[in-house]
mmCIF file of the N, C-alpha and C atoms, coordinates in Angstrom:
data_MODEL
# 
_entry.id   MODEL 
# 
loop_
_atom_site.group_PDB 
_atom_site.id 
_atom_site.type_symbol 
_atom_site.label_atom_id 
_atom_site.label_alt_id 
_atom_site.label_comp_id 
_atom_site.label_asym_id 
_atom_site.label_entity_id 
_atom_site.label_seq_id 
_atom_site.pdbx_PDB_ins_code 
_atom_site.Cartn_x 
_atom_site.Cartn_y 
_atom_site.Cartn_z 
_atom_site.occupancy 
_atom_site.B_iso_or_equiv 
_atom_site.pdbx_formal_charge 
_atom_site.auth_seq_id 
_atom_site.auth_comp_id 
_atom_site.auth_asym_id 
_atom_site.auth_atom_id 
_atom_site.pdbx_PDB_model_num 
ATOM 1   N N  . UNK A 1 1  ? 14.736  -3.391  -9.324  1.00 0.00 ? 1  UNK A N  1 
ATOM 2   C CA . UNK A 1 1  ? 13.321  -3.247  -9.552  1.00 0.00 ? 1  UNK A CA 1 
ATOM 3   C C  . UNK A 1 1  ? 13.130  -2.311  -10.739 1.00 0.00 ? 1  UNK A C  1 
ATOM 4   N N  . UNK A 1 2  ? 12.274  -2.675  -11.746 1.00 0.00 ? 2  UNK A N  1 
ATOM 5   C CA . UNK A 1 2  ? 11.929  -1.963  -13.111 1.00 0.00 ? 2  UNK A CA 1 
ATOM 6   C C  . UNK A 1 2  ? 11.333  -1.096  -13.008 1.00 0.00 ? 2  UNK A C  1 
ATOM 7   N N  . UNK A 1 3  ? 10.471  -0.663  -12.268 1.00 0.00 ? 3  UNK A N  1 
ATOM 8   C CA . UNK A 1 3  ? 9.413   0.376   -11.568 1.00 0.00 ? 3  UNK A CA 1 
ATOM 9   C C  . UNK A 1 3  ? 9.814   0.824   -10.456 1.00 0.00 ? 3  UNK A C  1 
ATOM 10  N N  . UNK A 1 4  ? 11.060  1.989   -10.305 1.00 0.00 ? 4  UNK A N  1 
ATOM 11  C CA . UNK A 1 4  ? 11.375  1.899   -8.954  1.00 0.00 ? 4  UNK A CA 1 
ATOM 12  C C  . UNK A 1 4  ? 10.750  3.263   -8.550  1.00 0.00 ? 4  UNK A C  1 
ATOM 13  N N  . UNK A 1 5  ? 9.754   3.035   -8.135  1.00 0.00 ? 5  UNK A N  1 
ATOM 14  C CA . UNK A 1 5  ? 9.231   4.526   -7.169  1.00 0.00 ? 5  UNK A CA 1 
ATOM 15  C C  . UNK A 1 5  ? 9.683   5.413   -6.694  1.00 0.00 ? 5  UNK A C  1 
ATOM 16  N N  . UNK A 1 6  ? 9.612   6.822   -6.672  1.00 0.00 ? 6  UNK A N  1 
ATOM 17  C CA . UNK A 1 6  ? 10.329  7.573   -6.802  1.00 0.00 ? 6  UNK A CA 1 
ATOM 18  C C  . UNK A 1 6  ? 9.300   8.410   -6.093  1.00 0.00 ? 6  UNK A C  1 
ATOM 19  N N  . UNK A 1 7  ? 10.146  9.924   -4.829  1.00 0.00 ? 7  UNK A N  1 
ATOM 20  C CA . UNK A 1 7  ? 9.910   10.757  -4.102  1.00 0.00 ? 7  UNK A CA 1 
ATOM 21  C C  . UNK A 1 7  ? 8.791   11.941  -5.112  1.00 0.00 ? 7  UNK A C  1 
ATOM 22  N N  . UNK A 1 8  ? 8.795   11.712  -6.163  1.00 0.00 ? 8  UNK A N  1 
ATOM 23  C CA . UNK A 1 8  ? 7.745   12.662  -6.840  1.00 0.00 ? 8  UNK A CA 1 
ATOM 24  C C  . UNK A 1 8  ? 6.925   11.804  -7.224  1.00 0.00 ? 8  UNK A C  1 
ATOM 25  N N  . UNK A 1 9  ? 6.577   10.631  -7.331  1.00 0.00 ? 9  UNK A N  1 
ATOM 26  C CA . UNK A 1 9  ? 5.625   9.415   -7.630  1.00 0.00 ? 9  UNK A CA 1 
ATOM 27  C C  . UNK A 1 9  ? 4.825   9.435   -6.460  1.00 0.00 ? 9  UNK A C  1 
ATOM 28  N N  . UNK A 1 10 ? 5.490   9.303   -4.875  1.00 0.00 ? 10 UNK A N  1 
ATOM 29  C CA . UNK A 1 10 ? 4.941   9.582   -3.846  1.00 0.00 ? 10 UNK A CA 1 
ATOM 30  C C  . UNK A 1 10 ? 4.202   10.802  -3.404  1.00 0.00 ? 10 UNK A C  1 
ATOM 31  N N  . UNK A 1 11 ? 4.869   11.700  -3.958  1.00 0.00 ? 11 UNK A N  1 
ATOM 32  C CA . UNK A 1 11 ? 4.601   13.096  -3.761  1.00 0.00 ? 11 UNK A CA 1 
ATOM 33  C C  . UNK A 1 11 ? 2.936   13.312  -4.433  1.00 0.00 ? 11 UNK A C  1 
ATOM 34  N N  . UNK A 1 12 ? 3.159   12.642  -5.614  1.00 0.00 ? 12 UNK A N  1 
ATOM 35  C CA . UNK A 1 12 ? 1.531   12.912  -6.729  1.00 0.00 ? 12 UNK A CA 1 
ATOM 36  C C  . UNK A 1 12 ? 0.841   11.602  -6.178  1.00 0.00 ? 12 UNK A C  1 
ATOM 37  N N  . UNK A 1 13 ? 0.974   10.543  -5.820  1.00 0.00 ? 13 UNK A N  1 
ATOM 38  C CA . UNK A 1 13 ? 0.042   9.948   -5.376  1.00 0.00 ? 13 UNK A CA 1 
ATOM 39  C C  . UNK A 1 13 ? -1.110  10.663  -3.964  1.00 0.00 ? 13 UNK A C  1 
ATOM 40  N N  . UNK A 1 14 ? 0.063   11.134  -2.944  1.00 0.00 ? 14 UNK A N  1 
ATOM 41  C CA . UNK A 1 14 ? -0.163  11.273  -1.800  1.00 0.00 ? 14 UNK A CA 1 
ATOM 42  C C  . UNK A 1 14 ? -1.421  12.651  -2.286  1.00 0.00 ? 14 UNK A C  1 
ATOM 43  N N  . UNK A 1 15 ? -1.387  13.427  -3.175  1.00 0.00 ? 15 UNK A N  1 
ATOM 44  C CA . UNK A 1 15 ? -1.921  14.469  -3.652  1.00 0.00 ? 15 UNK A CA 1 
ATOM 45  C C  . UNK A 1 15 ? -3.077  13.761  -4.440  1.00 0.00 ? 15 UNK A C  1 
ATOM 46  N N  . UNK A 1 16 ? -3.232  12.925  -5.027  1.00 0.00 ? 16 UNK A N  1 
ATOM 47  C CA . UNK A 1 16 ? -3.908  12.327  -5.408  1.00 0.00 ? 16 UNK A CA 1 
ATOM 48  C C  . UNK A 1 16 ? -5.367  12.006  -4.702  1.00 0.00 ? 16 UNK A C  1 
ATOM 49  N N  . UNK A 1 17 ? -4.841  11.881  -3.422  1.00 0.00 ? 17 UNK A N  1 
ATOM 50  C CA . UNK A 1 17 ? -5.736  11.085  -2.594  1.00 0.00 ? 17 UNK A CA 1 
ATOM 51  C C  . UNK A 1 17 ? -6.171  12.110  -1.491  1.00 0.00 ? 17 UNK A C  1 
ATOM 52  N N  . UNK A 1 18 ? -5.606  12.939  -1.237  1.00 0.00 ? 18 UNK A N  1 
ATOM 53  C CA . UNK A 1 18 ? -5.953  14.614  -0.710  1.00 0.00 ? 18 UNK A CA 1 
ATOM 54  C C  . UNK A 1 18 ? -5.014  14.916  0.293   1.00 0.00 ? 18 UNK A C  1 
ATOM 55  N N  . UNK A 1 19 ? -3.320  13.998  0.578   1.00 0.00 ? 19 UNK A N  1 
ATOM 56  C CA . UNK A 1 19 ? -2.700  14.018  1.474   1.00 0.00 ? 19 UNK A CA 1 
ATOM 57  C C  . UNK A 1 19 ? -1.920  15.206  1.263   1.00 0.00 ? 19 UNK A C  1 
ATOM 58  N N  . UNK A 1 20 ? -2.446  16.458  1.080   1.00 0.00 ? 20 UNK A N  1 
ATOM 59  C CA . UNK A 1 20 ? -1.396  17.690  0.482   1.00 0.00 ? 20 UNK A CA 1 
ATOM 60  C C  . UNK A 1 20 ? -0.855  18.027  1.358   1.00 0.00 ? 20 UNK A C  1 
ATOM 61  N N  . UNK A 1 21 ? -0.506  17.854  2.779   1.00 0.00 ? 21 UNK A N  1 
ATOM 62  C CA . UNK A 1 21 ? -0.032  18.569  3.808   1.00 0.00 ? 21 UNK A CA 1 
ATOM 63  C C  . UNK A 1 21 ? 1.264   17.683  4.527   1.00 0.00 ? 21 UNK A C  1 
ATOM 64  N N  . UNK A 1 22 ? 1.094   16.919  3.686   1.00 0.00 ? 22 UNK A N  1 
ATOM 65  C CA . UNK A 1 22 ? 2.578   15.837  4.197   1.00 0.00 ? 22 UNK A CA 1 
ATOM 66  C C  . UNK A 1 22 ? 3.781   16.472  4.051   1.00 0.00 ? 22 UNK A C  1 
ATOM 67  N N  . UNK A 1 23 ? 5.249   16.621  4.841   1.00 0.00 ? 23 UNK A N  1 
ATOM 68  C CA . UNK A 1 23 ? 6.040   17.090  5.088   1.00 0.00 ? 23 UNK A CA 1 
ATOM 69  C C  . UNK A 1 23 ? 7.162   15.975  4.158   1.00 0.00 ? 23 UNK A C  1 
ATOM 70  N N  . UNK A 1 24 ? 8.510   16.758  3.837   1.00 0.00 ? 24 UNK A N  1 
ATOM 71  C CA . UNK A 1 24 ? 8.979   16.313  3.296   1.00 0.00 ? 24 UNK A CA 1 
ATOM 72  C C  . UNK A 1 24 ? 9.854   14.766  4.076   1.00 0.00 ? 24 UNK A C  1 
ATOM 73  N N  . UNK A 1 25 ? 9.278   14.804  5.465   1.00 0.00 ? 25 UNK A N  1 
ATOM 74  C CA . UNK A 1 25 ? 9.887   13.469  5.845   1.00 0.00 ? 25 UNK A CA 1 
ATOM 75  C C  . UNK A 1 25 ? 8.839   12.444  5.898   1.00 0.00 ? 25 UNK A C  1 
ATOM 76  N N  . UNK A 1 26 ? 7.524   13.287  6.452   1.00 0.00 ? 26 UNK A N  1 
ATOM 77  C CA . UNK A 1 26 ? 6.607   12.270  5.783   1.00 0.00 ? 26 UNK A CA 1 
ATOM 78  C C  . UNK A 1 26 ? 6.556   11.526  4.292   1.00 0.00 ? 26 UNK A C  1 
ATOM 79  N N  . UNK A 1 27 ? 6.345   11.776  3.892   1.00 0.00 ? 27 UNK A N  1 
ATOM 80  C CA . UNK A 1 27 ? 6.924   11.288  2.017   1.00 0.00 ? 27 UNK A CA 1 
ATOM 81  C C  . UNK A 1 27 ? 8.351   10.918  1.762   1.00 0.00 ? 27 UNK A C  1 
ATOM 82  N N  . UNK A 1 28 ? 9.254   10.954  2.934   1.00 0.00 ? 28 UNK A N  1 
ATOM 83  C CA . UNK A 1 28 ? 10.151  10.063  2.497   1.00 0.00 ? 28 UNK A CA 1 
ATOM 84  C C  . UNK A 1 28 ? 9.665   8.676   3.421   1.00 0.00 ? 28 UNK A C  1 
ATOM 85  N N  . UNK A 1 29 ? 8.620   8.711   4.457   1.00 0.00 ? 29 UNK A N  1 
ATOM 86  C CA . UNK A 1 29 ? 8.374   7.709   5.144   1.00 0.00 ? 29 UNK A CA 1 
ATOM 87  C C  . UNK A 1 29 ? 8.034   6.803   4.585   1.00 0.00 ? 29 UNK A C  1 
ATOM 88  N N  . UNK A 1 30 ? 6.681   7.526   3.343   1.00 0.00 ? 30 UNK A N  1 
ATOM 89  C CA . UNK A 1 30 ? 5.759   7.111   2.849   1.00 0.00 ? 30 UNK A CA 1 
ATOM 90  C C  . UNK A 1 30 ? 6.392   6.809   1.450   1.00 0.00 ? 30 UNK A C  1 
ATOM 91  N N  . UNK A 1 31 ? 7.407   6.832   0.652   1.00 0.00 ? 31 UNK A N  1 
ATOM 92  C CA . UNK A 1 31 ? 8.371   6.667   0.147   1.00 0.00 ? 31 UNK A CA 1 
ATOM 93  C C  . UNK A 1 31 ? 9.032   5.093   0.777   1.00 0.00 ? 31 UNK A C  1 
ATOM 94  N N  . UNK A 1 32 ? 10.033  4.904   1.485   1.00 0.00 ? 32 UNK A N  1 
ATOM 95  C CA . UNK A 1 32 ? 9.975   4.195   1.851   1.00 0.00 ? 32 UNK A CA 1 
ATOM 96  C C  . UNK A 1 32 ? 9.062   2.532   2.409   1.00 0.00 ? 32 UNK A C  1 
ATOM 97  N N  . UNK A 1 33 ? 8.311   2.845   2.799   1.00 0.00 ? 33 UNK A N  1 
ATOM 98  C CA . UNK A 1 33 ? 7.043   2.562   2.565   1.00 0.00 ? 33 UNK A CA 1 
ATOM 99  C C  . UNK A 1 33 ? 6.801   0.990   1.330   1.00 0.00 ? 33 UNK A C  1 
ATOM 100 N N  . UNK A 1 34 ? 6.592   2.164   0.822   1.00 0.00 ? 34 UNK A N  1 
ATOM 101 C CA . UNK A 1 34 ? 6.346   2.159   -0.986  1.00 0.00 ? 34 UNK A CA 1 
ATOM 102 C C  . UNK A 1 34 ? 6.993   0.872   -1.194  1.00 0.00 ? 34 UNK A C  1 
ATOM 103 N N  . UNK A 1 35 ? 8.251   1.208   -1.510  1.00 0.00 ? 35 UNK A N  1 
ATOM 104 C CA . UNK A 1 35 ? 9.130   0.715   -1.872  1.00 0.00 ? 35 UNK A CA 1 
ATOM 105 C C  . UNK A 1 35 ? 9.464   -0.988  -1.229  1.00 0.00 ? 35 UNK A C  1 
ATOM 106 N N  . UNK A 1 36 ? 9.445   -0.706  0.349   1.00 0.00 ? 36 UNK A N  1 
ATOM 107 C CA . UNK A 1 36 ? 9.323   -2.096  0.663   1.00 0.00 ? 36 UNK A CA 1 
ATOM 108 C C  . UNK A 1 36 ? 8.048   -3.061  0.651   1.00 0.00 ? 36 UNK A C  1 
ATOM 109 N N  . UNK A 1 37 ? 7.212   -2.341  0.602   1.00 0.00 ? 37 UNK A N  1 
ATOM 110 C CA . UNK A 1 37 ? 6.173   -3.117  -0.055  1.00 0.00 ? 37 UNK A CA 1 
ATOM 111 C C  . UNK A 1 37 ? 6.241   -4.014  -1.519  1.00 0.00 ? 37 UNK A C  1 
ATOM 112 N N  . UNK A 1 38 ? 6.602   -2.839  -2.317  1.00 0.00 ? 38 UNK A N  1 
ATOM 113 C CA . UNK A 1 38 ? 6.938   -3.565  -3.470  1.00 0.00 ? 38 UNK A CA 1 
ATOM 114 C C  . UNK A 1 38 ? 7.727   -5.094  -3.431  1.00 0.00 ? 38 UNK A C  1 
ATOM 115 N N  . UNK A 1 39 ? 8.917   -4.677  -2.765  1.00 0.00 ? 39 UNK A N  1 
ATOM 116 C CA . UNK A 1 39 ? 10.054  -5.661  -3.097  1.00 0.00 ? 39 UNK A CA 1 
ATOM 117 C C  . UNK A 1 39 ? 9.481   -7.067  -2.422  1.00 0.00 ? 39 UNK A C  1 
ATOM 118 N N  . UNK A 1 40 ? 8.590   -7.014  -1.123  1.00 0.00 ? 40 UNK A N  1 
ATOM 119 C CA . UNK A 1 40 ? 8.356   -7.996  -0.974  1.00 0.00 ? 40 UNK A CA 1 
ATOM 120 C C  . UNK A 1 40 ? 7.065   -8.892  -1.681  1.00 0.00 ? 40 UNK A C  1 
ATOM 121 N N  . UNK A 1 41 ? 6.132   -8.048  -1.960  1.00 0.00 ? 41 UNK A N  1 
ATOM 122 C CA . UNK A 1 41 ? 5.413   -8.412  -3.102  1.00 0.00 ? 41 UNK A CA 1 
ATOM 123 C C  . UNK A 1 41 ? 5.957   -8.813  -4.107  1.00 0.00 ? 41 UNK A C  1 
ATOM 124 N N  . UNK A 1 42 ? 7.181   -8.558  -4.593  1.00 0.00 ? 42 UNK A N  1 
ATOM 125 C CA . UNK A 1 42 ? 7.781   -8.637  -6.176  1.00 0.00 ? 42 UNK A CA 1 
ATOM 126 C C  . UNK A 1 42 ? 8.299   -10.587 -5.007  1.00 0.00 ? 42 UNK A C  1 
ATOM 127 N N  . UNK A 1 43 ? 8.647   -10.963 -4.130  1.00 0.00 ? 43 UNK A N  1 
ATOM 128 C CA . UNK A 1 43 ? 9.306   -12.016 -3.875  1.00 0.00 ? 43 UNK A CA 1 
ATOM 129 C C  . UNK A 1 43 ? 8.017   -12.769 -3.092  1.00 0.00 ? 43 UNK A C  1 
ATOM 130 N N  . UNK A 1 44 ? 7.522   -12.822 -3.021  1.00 0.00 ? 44 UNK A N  1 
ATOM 131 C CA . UNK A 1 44 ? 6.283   -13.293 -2.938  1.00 0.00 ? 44 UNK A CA 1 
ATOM 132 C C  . UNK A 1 44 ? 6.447   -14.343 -3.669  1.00 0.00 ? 44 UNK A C  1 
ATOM 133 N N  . UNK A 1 45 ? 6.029   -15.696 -3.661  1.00 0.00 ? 45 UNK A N  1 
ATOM 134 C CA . UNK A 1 45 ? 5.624   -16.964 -4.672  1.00 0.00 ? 45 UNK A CA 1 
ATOM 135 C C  . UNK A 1 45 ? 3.843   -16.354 -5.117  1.00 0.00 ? 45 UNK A C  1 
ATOM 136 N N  . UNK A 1 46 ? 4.151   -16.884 -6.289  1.00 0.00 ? 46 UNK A N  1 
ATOM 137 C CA . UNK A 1 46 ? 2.584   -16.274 -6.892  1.00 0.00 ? 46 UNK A CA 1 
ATOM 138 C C  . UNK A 1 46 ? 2.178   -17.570 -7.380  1.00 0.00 ? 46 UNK A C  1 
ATOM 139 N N  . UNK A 1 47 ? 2.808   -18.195 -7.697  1.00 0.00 ? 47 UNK A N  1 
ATOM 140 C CA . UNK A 1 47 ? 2.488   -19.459 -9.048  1.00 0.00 ? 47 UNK A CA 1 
ATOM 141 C C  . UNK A 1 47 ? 1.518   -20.315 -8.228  1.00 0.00 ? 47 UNK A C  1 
ATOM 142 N N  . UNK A 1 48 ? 1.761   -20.744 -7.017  1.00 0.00 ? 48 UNK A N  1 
ATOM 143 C CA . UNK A 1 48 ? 1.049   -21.916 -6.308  1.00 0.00 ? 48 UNK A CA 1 
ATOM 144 C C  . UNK A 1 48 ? -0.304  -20.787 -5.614  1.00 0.00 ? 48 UNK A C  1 
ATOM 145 N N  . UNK A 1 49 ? -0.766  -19.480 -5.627  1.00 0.00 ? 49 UNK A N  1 
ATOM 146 C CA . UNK A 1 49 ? -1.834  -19.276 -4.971  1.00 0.00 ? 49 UNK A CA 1 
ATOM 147 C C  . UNK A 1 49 ? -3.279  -19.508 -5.675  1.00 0.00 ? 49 UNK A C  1 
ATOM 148 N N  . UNK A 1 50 ? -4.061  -19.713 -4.551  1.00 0.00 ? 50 UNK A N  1 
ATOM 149 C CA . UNK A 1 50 ? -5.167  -20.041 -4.874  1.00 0.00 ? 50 UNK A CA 1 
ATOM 150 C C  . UNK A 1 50 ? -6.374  -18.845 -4.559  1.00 0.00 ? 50 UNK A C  1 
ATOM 151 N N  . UNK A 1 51 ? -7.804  -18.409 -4.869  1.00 0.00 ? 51 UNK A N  1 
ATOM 152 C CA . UNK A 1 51 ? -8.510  -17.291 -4.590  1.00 0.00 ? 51 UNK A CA 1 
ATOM 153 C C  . UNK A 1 51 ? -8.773  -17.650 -3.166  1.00 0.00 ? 51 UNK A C  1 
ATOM 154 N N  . UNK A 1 52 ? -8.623  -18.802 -2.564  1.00 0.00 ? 52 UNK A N  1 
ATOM 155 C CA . UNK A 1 52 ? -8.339  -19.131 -0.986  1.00 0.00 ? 52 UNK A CA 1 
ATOM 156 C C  . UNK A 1 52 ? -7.851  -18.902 -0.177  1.00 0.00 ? 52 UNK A C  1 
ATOM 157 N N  . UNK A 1 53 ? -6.607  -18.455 -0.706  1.00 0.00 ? 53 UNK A N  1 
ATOM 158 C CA . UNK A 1 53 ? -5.259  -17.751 -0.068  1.00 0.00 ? 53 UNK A CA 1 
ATOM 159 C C  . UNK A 1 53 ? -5.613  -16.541 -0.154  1.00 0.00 ? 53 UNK A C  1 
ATOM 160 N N  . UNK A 1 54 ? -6.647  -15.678 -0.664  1.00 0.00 ? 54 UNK A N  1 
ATOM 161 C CA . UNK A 1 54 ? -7.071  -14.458 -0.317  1.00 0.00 ? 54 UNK A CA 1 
ATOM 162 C C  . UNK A 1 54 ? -7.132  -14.177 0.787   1.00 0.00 ? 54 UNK A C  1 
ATOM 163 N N  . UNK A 1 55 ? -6.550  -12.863 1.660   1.00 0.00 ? 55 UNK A N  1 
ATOM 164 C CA . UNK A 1 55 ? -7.199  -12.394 3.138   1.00 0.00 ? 55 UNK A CA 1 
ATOM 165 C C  . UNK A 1 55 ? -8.582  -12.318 3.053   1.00 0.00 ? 55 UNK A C  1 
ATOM 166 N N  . UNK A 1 56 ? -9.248  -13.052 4.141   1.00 0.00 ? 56 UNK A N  1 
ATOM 167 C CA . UNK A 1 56 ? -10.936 -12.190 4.524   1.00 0.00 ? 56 UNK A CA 1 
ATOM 168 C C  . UNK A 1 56 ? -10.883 -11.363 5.148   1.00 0.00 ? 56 UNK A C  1 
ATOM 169 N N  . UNK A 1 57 ? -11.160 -9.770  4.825   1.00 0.00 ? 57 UNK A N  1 
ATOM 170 C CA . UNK A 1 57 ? -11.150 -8.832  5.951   1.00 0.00 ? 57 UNK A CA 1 
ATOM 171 C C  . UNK A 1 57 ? -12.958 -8.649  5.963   1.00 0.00 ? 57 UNK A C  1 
ATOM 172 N N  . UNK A 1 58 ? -13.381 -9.047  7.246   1.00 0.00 ? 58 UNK A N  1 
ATOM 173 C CA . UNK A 1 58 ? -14.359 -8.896  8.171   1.00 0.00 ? 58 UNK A CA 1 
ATOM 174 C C  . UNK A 1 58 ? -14.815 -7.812  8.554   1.00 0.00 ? 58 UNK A C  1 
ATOM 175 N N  . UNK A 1 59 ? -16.020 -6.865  8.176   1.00 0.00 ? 59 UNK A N  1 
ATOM 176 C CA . UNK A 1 59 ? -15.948 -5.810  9.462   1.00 0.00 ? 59 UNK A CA 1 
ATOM 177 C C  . UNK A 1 59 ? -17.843 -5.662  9.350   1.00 0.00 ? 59 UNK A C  1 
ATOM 178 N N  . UNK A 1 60 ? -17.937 -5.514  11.016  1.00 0.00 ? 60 UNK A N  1 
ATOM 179 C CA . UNK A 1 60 ? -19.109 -5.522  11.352  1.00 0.00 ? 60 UNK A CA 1 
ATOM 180 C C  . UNK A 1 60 ? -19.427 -4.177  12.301  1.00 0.00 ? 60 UNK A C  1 
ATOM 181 N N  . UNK A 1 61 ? -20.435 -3.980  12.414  1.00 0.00 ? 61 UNK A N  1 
ATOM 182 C CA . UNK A 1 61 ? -21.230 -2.614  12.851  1.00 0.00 ? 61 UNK A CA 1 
ATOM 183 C C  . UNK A 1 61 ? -21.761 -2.778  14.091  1.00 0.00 ? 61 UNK A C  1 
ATOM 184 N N  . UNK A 1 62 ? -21.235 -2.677  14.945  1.00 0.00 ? 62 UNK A N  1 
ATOM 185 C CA . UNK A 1 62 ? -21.674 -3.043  16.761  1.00 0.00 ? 62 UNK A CA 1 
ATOM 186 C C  . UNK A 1 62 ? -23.639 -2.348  16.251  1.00 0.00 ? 62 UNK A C  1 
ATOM 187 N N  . UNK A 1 63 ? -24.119 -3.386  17.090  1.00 0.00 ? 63 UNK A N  1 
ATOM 188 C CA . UNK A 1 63 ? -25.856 -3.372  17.044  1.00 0.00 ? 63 UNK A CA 1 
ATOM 189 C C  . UNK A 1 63 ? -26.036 -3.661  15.520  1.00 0.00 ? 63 UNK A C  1 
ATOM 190 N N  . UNK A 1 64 ? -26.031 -3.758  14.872  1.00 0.00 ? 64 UNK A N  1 
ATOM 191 C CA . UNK A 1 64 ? -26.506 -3.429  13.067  1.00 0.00 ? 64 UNK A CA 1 
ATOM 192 C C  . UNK A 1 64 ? -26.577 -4.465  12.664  1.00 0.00 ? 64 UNK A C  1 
ATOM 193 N N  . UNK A 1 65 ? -26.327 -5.814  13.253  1.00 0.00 ? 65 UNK A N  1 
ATOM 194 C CA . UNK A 1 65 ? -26.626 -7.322  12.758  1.00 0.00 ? 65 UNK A CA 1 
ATOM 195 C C  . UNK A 1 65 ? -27.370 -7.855  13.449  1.00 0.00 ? 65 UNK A C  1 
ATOM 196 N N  . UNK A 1 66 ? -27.505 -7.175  14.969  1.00 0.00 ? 66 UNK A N  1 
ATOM 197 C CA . UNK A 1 66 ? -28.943 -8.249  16.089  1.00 0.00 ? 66 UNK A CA 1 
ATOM 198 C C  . UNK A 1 66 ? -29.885 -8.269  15.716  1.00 0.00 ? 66 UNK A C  1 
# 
């Protein structure tokens, strides 16, 4: 992998986003993580998708639509 993510990549993201209190096994979790996400995204078929093949994520507000 050309972009291979790295424990201080994790480290400044996680800080990024206000996760400053993560432990150093957390961030290797979240590290990990990372990483297999990538690889299966990187093997993923892309060529044949359609904006159909998008997930719908749904979310509704108990009472707020009756």
């Amino acid at each position: 992998m050309a972009n291979e993510v790295t424990l201080e990549d994790v480290r400044t993201m996680a800080a990024d986003v206000g996760l400053t209190r993560l432990t150093d096994q957390h961030l290797q979790e979240l590290l990990r993580a990372t990483q297999t996400a990538q690889a299966r995204r990187a093997a993923m078929p892309k060529s044949d998708l359609t904006p159909a093949d998008e997930s719908a994520h749904v979310f509704r507000l108990n009472g707020s639509d009756r």
